[in-house]
N, C-alpha and C positions, 0 to 999 in steps of 0.2 A: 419575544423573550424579554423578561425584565432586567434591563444589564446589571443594572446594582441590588437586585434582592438579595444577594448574598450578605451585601451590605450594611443590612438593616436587623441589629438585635430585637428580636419580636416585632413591634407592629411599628415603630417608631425608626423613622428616617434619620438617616445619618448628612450630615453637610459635607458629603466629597463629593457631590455632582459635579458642583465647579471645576473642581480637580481634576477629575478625571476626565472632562470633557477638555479642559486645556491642555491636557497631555494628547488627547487622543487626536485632536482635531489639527495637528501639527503634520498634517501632509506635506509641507512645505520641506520639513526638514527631512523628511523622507527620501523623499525624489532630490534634493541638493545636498550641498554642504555644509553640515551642521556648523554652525560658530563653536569651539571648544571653549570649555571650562578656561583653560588653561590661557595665561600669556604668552609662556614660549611659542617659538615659529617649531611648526609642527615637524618631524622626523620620523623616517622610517627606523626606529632604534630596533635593534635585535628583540627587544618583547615585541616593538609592535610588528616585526616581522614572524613571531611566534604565533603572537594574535591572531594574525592575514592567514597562514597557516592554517591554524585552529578553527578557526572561521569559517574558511574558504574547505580544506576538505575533513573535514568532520562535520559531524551535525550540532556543532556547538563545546567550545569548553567546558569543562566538568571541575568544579573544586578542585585546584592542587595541577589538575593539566598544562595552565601555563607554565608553572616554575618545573616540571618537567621535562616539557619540551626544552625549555632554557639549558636545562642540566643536561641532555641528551647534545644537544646543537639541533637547531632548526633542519639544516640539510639531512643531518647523521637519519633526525626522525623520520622524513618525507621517503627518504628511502627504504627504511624501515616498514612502512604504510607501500607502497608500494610492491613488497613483495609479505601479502596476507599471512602465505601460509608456514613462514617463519613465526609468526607472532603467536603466541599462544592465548585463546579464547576458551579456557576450561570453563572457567564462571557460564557463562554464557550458553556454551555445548552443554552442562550441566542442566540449566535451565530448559532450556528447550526439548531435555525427555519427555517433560511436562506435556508435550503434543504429540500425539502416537501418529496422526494423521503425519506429518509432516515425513517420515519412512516411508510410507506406503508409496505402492504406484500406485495409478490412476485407476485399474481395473481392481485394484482392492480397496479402491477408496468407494467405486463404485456398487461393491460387494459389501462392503458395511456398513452403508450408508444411502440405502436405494433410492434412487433419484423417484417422481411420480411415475413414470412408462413402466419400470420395473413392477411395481405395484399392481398399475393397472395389468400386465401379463398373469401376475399370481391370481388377480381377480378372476381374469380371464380365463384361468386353466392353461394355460400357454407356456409356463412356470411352475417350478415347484418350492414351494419353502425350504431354508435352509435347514440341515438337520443340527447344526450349533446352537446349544442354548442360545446363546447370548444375539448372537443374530435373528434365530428365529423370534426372539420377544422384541427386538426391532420392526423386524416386518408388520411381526403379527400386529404391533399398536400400527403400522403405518395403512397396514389393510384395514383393523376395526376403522380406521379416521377415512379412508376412500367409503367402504362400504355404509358408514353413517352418510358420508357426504353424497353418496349414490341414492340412497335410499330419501333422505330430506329432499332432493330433486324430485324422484318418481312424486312424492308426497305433494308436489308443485309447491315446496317453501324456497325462497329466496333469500330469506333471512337466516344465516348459519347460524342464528342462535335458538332457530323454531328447531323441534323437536317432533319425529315420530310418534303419533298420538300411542299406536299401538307398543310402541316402546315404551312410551309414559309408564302407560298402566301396567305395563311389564315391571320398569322399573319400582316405579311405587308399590305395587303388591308384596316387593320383597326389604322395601325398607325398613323394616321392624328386623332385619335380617343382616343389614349393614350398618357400621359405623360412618357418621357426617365423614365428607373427606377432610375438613378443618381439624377435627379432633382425632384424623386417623394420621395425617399428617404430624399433626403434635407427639403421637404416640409414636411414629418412624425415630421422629427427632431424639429420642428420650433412648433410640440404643445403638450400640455401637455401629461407625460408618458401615463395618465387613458386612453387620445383620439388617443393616438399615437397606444397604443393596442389593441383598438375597429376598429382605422382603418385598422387595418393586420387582425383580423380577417375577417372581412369586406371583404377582397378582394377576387377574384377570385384564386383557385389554380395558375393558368398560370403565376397571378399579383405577387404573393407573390413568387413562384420560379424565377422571373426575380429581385425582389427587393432584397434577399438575399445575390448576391454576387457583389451587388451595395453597400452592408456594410460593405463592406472590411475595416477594421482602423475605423470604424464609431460604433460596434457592441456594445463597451460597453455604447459610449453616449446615443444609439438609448435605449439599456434597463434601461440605468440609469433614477430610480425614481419608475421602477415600483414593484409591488409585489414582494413577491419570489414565489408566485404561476404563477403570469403573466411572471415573466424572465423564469420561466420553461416553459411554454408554448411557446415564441417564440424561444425559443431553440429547442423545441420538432417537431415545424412547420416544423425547416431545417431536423436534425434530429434525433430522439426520441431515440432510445438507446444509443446514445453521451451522453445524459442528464442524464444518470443513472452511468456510469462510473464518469461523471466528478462532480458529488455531492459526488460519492464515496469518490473518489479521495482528492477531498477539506476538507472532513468530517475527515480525516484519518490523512491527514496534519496541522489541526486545533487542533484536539485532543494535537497530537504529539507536537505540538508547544506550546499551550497555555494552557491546562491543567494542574491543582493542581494535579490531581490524576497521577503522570508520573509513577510510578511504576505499576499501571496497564496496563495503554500506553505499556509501555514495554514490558512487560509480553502478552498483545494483540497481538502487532508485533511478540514477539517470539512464539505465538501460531497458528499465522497466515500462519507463514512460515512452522513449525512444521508440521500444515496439513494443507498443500499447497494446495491452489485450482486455477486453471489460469482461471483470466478473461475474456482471448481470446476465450475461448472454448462455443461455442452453446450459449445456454442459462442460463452458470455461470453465466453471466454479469448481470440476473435479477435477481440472486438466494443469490450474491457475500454481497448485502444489508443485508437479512436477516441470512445470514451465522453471520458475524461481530456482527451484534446486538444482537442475539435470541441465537445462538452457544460460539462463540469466548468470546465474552467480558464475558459474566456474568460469565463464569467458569472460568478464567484466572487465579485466586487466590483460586480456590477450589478444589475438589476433582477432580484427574484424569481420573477414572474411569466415575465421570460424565460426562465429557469432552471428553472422549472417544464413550459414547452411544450418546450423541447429536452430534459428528459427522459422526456417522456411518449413524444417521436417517436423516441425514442433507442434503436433497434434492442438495444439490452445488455439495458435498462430492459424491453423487449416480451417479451424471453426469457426473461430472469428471472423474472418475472413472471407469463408465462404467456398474456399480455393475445393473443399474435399470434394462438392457437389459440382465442379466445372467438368465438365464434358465437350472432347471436340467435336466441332462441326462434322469434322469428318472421320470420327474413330468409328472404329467397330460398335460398341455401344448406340452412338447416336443414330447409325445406319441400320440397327438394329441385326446384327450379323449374331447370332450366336455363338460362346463359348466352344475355342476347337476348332471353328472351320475358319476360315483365310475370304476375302473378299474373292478370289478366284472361283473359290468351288460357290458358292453362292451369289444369287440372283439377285439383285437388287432389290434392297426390304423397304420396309416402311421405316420414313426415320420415327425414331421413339420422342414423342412430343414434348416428354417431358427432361430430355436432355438440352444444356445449352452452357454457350463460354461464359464463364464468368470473368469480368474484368477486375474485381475489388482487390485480390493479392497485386497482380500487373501492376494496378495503378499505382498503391500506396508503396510496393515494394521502392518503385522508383522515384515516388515525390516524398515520400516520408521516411524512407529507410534507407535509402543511396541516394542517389542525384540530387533531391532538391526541387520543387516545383519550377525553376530556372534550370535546370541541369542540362538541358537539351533535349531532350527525349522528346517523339509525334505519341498522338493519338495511336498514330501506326504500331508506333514501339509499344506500345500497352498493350496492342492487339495479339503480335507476334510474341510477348512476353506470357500473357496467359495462355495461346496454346502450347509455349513451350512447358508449362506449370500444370498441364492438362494429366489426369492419371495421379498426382500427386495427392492420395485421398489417407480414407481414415479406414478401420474396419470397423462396423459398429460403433462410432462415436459414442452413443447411447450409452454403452456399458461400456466404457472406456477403452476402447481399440486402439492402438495406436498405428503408424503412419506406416503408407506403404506403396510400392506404384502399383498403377493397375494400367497395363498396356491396352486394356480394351476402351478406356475413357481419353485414352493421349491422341493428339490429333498427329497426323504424320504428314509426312513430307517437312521440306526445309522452311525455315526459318530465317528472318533478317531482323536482326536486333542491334538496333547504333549501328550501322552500317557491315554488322559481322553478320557471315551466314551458317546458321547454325545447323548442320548440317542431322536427318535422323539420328539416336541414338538412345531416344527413350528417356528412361532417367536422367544420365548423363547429361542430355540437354538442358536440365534447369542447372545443373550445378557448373557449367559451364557458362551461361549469362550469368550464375553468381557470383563467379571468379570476375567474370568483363564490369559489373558494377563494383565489386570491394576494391579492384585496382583503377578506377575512374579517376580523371583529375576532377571532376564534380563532386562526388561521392569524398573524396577527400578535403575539397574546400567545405562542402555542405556538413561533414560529422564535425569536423573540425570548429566550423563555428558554432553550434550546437555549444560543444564543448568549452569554446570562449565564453558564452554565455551564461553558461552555468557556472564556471569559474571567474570569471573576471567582471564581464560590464557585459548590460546588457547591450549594448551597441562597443562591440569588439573593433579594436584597433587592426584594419585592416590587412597592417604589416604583422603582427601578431597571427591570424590567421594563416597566411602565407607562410611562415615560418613553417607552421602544425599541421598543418598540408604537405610540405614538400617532406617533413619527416614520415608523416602516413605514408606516402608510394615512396618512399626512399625506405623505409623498414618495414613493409609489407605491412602496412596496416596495424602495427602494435601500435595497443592504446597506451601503454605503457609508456614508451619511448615518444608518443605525442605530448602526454602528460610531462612529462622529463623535460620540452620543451618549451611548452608552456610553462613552466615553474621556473628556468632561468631564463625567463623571459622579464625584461624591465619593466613589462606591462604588468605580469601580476604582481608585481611586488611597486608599486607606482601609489604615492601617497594621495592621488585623485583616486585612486580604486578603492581605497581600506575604507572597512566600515558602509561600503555604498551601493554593495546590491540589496534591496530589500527581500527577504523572508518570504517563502511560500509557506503557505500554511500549516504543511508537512514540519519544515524545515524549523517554522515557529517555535510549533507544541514541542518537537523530539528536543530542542535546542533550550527551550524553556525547565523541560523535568532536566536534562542534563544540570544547567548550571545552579538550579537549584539545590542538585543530589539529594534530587526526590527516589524514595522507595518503593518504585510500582511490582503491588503484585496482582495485578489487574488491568490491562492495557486496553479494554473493551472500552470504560467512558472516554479515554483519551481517543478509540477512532472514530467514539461519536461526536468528541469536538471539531475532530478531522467533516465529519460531514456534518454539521452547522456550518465551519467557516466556508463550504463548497470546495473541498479536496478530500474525497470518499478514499479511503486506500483501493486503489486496481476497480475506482470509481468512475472512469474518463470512458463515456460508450464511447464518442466518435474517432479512428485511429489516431489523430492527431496527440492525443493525450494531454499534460497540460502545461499549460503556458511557467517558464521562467523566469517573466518579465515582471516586469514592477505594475505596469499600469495593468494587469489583469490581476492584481490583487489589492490596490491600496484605492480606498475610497474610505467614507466616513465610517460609513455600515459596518467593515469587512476590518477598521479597527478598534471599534467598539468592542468588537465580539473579541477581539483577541488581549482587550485590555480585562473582558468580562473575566476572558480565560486564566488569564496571567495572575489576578484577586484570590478568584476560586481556587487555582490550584494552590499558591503561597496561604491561603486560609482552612486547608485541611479541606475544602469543598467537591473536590473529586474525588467521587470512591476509589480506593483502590491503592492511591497516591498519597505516599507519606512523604512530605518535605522534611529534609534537614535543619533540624533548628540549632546547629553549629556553624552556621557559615560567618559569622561574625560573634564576640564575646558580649553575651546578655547585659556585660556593666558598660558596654559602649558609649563614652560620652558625646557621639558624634555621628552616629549609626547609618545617616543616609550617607556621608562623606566615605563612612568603611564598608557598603553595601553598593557604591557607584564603583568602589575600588577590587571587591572580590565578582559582583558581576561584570561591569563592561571595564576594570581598568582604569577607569577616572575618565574613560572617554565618552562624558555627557555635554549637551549641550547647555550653555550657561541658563534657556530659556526652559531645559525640563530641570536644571539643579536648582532655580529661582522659587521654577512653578511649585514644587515641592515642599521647598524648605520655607516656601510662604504660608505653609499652610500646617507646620512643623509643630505649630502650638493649639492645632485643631485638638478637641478630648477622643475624637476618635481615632487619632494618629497619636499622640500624648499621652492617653491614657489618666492625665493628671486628674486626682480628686482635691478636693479641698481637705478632705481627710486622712488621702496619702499623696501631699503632693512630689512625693521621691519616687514614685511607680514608673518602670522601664516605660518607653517609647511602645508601639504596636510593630514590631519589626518585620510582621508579615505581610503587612498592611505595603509598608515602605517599599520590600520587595517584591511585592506585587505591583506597583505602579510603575517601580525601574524596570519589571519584565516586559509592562505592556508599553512602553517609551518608545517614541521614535528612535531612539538610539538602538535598544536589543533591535528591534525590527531589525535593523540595516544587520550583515555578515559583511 
């Protein structure tokens, strides 16, 4: 990637290499203690306690949010953020009709939006087409594209771009017969969205896969006007599981950006990661909607323990995981006993080879979602944890089944987990070790630092911890009331903490369009900046999910891209993303000094307010001609170097 093309009016380079590389290459001040601008000895004054705040759980200040929280009081706010569903989010609820997916369950996401197996069954004969318009011109382009793609095989081409010879000359015989799809496309464009979308349905499979990559650069004109049920549908025409990540996708970034409620936002994201689910896998990607909505969010700020049984039954969770396909050593199933009969009335069968325990929920349940890889737990305990998890499957994952026990997959007999013995009970039995994990003193030092982490420093003050803990099993696990602790804790509010966690990538971009009070009505390029910088939204395969820490994100590379980001987006360079060109008054005599002051506050360091203002008189930051030398400074310019500064970095 060329970091500065943006930078360059036509073919002719600009002189802020230097510049930007001296801002960027300032690791130093990253990971320490920036030197401030300022002389005074530094204080925690009631802004910069607003700041900390605003920083710490929001995804960044937004124009005018400081002198808000001030007006409100710091406390009065945090309480306020803590309880969501007092706070009214219309804006935002408004927005988000915009994604029809995001209602659906799973089995109607799976229903109008056929995954490939489904497909291949209609092929098959195994299936029948829907009788709905509008779904059956779904299928029907998803079948023309399998049966092309079936057919090029038999044909022995490897190449998806070889064609069916006998189709060729199908095709071409009747070209005197069709319009080019360029000029048939330009014809769509020329009538109204309502006619424009009855004519795509309207066509032939064959027509509409020849029109689609005639709309290259033309995509959003072509959908612009129509429904969000209609823009879903021709998005679904091309292709239909696209349509369910990229609603995600937008839904997640809208929240994060424009939301009153950001400390739930927050606490979403930190739960999201917490129990990490990858989108890439199978059929996550249809499950990923209702995990977020029905799982994640509404427990975000509650009990633990709840949080933990709705992921466990969490069909995404079961997938992921692996837990649906575990079978016990010795259930019914594995022994191969038939439905109906009892081990009594039958003779001993053949075990069925292709059952077996799965350990991947067991394990991570307790190193990555309760205890802690130090927690205490054997090898043992992961054993006796998955057969208790045995039976906890899917129905048809495939077509979106959701979760259910099957006693013929549960292994029987007792159980000894931590030292408890978990006596038969079937179901019961998992949700019973889930209780014995949520009230753990592990499980309580272990979320609890988590949560120092992401709130305060990445190496938490131990006493701090122990505080957050003893409130966890002292209030059953509300995260709330841990949160509550942590916040009159001296540690968060500690003037070695302000300003000195650095920025995950996420945390960057969301925190960068915030302060800017940029205008997205497009949130697709911003989560393809999300995957350059290496943080894909519900991008993380391995359950771990991803790091909070500084040194898994800060190297030269990794703020390059984010200074590229910070240019691009203050220079109108990302689709979609209009920035505010009100954040300071165009006659400013002083513009980087009132732009250090509405983005971070005045709190720069002397060596990026130096770097900058040394180069104040560059024409590409000046703007001055010889023949106007009174012309405004580049102010987007400006603000794009203060976004990509070690200082934004650091919350």
């Amino acid at each position: 990637m060329d970091t500065f093309a943006f930078l360059r009016p036509g073919r002719r380079a600009i002189p802020l290499l230097a510049l930007v590389v001296a801002l960027s290459v300032s690791i130093p001040v990253l990971s320490g203690k920036a030197e401030k601008k300022q002389d005074t000895p530094f204080e925690m004054t009631e802004q910069k306690r607003a700041l900390q705040a605003l920083n710490r759980l929001t995804f960044g200040p937004r124009p005018g949010d400081l002198q808000r929280v001030q007006s409100i009081g710091v406390d009065k706010w945090i309480e306020q953020q803590l309880h969501p569903a007092k706070i009214s989010d219309i804006a935002v609820e408004s927005r988000l009709k915009s994604f029809p997916t995001l209602s659906m369950s799973t089995h109607e996401l799976v229903e109008n939006f056929p995954p490939p197996q489904i497909i291949r069954a209609i092929a098959d004969g195994k299936m029948s087409m829907p009788s709905d318009p509008v779904k059956h011109a779904i299928y029907e382009a998803q079948l023309d594209r399998f049966e092309d793609k079936q057919q090029r095989k038999q044909d022995g081409s490897a190449n998806e771009g070889d064609a069916n010879p006998e189709k060729m000359n199908k095709v071409s015989a009747s070209d005197d017969d069709h319009i080019l799809p360029q000029q048939k496309s330009d014809e769509l464009l020329s009538l109204s969205p309502d006619q424009r979308y009855k004519a795509v349905l309207a066509m032939s499979p064959a027509d509409r896969r020849d029109l689609f990559p005639s709309l290259k650069g033309k995509a959003e004109a072509f959908i612009d006007g129509m429904t969000p049920k209609q823009r879903e549908t021709m998005m679904a025409l091309n292709r239909p599981q696209e349509v369910i990540a990229v609603e995600l996708q937008q839904a997640r970034l809208l929240r994060e950006t424009y939301s009153e409620r950001q400390l739930q936002e927050v606490m979403t994201d930190f739960w999201l990661n917490h129990f990490n689910v990858f989108l890439g896998k199978g059929v996550d990607r249809y499950y990923l909607i209702s995990y977020e909505r029905d799982v994640i969010r509404p427990h975000a700020l509650g009990k633990f323990e709840d949080l933990l049984d709705a992921t466990a039954k969490s069909p995404a969770m079961l997938f992921y995981l692996d837990n649906w396909l575990s079978v016990g050593p010795n259930s019914q199933k594995a022994l191969g006993i038939p439905a109906g009969f009892s081990r009594r009335m039958m003779p001993p069968a053949k075990a069925n080879k292709h059952a077996g325990l799965n350990e991947n929920y067991g394990r991570e349940l307790m190193e990555l979602h309760t205890l802690g890889v130090n927690g205490g737990y054997t090898q043992k305990d992961v054993t006796e944890v998955a057969r208790v998890f045995t039976g906890w499957t899917l129905k048809e994952p495939r077509r979106g089944g959701e979760f259910f026990f099957d006693d013929r997959m549960h292994d029987p007999g007792d159980k000894n987990v931590l030292g408890h013995r978990i006596k038969p009970r079937g179901e019961k039995e998992g949700l019973e070790v889930l209780h014995i994990l949520a009230h753990h003193p592990s499980t309580a030092k272990f979320v609890c630092t988590k949560l120092a982490i992401r709130f305060v420093s990445d190496n938490p003050p131990p006493a701090l911890v122990n505080r957050m803990a003893k409130t966890f099993l002292k209030k059953d696990g509300d995260i709330s009331e841990v949160l509550k602790t942590m916040l009159s804790s001296p540690e968060f509010w500690s003037t070695d903490e302000y300003r000195a966690k650095v920025k995950t990538p996420l945390e960057f971009v969301v925190s960068s369009v915030r302060a800017s009070g940029a205008d997205v009505a497009d949130f697709m390029p911003l989560a393809r900046q999300l995957q350059r910088m290496g943080m894909p939204l519900y991008g993380a395969q391995p359950p771990t999910g991803y790091s909070m820490k500084a040194d898994a994100w800060v190297n030269s590379s990794a703020l390059l891209d984010r200074m590229n980001f910070a240019l691009a987006l203050t220079s109108g360079r990302i689709k979609g993303s209009q920035v505010a060109s009100t954040l300071i008054s165009q006659t400013s005599s002083s513009p980087l000094d009132d732009l250090e002051t509405v983005l971070l506050s005045g709190d720069v360091s002397k060596q990026t307010h130096d770097t900058i203002a040394a180069r104040m008189e560059d024409p590409q930051i000046s703007q001055r001609r010889l023949d106007d030398p009174s012309r405004p400074p580049n102010f987007n310019v400006i603000e794009g170097l203060l976004l990509g500064s070690p200082e934004f970095q650091r919350r």
